[in-house]
TIKOL-288600 format. One line per 2 residues: number of its first residue (from 0); for each residue x, y, z of C-alpha. Coordinates in Angstrom, 2 decimals, padded with zeros to 5 digits, m for minus. Layout:
# TIKOL-288600
NUM = X,Y,Z; ... .
This chain:
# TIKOL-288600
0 = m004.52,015.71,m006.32; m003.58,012.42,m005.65 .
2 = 000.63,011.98,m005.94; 001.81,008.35,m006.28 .
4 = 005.30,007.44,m006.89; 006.54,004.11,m007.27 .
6 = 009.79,002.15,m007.18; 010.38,m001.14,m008.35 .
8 = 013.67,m002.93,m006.29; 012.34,m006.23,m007.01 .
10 = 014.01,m007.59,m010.38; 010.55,m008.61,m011.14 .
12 = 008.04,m006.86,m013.84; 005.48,m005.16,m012.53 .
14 = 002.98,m002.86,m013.90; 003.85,m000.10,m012.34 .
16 = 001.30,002.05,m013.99; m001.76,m000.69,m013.31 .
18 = m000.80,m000.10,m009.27; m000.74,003.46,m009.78 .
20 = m004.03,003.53,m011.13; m005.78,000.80,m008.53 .
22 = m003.95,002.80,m005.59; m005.55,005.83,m006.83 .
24 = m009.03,004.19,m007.44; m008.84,002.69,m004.17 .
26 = m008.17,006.45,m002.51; m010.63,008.61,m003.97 .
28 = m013.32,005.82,m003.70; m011.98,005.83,000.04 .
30 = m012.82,009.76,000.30; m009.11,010.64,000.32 .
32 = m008.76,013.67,m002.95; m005.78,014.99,m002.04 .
34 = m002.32,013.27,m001.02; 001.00,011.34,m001.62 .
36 = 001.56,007.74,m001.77; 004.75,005.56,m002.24 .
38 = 004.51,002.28,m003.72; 007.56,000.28,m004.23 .
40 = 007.93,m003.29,m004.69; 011.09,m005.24,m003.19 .
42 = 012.80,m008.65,m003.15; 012.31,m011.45,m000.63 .
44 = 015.34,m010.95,001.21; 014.52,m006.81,001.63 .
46 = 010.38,m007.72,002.71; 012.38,m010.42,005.32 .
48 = 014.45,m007.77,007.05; 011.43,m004.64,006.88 .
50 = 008.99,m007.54,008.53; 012.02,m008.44,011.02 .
52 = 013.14,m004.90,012.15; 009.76,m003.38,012.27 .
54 = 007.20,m006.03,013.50; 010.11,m008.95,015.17 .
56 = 009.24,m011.79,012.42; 011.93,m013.41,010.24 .
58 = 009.91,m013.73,007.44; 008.89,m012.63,004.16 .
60 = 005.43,m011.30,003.54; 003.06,m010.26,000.84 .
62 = 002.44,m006.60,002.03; 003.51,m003.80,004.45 .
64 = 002.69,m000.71,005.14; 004.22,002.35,006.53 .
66 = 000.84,004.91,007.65; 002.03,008.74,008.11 .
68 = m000.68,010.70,008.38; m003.56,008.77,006.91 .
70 = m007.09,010.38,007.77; m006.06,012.68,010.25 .
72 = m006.69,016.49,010.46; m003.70,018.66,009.07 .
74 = m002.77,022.39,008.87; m004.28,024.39,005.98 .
76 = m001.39,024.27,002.91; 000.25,020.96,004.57 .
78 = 000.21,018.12,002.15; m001.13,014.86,003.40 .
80 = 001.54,012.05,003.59; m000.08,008.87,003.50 .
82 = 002.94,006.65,003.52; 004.30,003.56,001.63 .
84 = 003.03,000.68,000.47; 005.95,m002.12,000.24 .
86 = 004.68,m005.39,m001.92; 007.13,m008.22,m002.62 .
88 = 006.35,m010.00,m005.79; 008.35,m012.99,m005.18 .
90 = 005.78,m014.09,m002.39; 002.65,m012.32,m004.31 .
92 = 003.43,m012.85,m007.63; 000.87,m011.78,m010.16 .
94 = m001.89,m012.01,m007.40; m000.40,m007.93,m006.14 .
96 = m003.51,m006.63,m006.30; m005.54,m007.57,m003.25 .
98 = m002.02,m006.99,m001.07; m002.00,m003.24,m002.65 .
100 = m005.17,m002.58,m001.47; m005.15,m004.10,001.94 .
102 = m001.80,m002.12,002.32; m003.47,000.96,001.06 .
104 = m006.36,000.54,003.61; m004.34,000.13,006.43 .
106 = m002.66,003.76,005.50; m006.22,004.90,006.04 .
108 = m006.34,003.44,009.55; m008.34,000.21,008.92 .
110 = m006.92,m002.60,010.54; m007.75,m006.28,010.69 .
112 = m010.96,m007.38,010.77; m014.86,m007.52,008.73 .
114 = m014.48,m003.75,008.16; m011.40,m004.15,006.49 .
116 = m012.46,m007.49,004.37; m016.00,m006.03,002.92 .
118 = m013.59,m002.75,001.66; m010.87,m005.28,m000.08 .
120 = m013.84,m006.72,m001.72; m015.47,m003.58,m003.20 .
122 = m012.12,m002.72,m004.11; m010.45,m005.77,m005.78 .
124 = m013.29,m006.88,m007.94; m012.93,m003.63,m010.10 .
């Protein structure tokens, strides 16, 4: 089962629900059946400082993520921690779809590049 929690620190509306349900999509299409997931969406001045103190730019961004364990093997009876999602809406804005799933692809270990581009495609068009 697929666990997905979301917080919304933003003071912008967001379907919370919708990202649920596209996170989710995007994970079981992805081979992942079993795991939890945080999504939480922040302000500008919260995405500035995460991008600052964990990758040294002073700047807001659309989308970061924060992998745990992703694809990798675990214990028997461990649950699988694949990590947060953080999406700012006030640089996104309604467009927080494509950022959700290129976050939630990175938690699965793809990184930059054509592999990562042709699986944002199969996944944002649904």
């Amino acid at each position: 089962m697929i666990v997905v929690e979301t917080r919304n620190r933003s003071g912008a509306e967001v379907d919370e629900d919708e990202a649920v349900e596209l996170a989710r999509r995007v994970l079981v299409a992805e081979g992942v059946e079993d795991g939890e997931l945080g999504i939480v969406f922040v302000a500008r001045k919260e995405m500035q400082k995460l991008k600052r103190e964990h990758l040294g730019i002073d700047e807001a961004t659309d989308v970061l993520s924060f992998p745990l364990d992703g694809r990798d093997e675990l214990p028997e009876g461990i649950p699988r921690a694949l990590g947060d999602v953080v999406l700012c809406p006030a640089v996104v804005g309604e467009e927080w779809r494509w950022p959700l799933v290129h976050g939630v692809l990175h938690l699965l270990g793809y990184d930059h590049g054509d592999a990562m581009e042709t699986r944002e495609r199969v996944h944002a068009i649904r």
